[in-house]
C-alpha positions as CSV (number, residue, x, y, z in Angstrom):
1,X,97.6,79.6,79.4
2,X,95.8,83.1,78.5
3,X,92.0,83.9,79.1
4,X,89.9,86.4,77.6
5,X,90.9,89.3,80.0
6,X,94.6,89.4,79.9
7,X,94.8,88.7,76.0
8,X,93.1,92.0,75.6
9,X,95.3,94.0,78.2
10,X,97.7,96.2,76.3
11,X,101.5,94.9,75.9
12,X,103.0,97.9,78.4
13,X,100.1,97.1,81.1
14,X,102.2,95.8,84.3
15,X,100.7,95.3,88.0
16,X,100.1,97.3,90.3
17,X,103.1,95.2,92.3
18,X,105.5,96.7,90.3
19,X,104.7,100.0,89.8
20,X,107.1,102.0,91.6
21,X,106.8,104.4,94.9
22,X,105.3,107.4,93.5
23,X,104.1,106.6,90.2
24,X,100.8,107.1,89.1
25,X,98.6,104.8,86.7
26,X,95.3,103.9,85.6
27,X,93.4,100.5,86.5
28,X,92.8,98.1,83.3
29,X,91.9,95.2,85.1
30,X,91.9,93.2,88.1
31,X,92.5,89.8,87.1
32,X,91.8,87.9,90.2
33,X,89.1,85.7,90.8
34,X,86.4,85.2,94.0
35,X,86.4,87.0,97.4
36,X,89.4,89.4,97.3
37,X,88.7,90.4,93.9
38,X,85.2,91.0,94.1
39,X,86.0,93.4,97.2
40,X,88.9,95.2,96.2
41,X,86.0,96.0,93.1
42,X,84.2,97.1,95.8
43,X,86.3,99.5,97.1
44,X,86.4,101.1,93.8
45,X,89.4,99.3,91.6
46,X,87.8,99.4,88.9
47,X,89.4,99.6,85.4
48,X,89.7,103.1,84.2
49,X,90.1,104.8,87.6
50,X,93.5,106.3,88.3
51,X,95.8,104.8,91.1
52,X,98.9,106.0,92.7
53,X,101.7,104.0,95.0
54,X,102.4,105.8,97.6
55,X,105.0,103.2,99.0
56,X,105.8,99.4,100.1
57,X,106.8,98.3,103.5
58,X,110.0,97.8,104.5
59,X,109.8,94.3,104.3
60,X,107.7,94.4,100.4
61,X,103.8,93.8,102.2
62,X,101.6,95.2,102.4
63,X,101.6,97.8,99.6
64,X,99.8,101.5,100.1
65,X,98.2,102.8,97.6
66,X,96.1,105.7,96.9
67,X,92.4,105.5,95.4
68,X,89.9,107.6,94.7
69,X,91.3,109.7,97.5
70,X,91.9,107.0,100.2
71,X,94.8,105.5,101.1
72,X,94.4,101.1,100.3
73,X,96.7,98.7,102.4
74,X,96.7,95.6,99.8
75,X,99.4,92.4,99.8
76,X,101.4,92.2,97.2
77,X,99.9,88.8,95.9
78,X,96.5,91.1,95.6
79,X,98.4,93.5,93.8
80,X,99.7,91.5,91.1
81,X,96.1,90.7,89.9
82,X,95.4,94.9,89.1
83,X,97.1,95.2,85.9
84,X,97.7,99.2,85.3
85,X,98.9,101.5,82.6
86,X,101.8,103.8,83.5
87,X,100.7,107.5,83.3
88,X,104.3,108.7,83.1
């Protein structure tokens, strides 16, 4: 099943889940529906803004992240609706 969103996403987008400790990306959608999507808009993931993992728990979740200068706690189920573009 596709939607409108994620057939336009490019074919190297991944999540935000699995971008790895350190790396640094840009935002090209969050894919979610309802309450958790609407607020993690916002607090400013948005597509086009940069985002960087900082690191994962030791047990996978929550995930830290850093975003327009703050550090974001988000689960890992929330994370895999930010699709990102690798900037490395």
């Amino acid at each position: 099943m596709s939607d409108a969103i994620t057939d336009s996403l490019p074919a190297n987008q991944l999540s935000l889940a699995h971008l790895p400790a350190g790396a640094r990306a840009r935002v090209l959608a969050v894919t979610g529906t309802g309450a958790v999507a609407r607020r993690l808009m916002e607090m400013g993931v948005v597509p086009g803004v940069p985002v960087r993992m900082i690191k994962s728990a030791p047990l996978g979740d929550p995930l830290e992240v850093r975003v327009r200068g703050y550090h974001l706690a988000v689960r890992r189920a929330e994370a895999q609706t930010i699709k990102v573009i690798s900037d490395e």
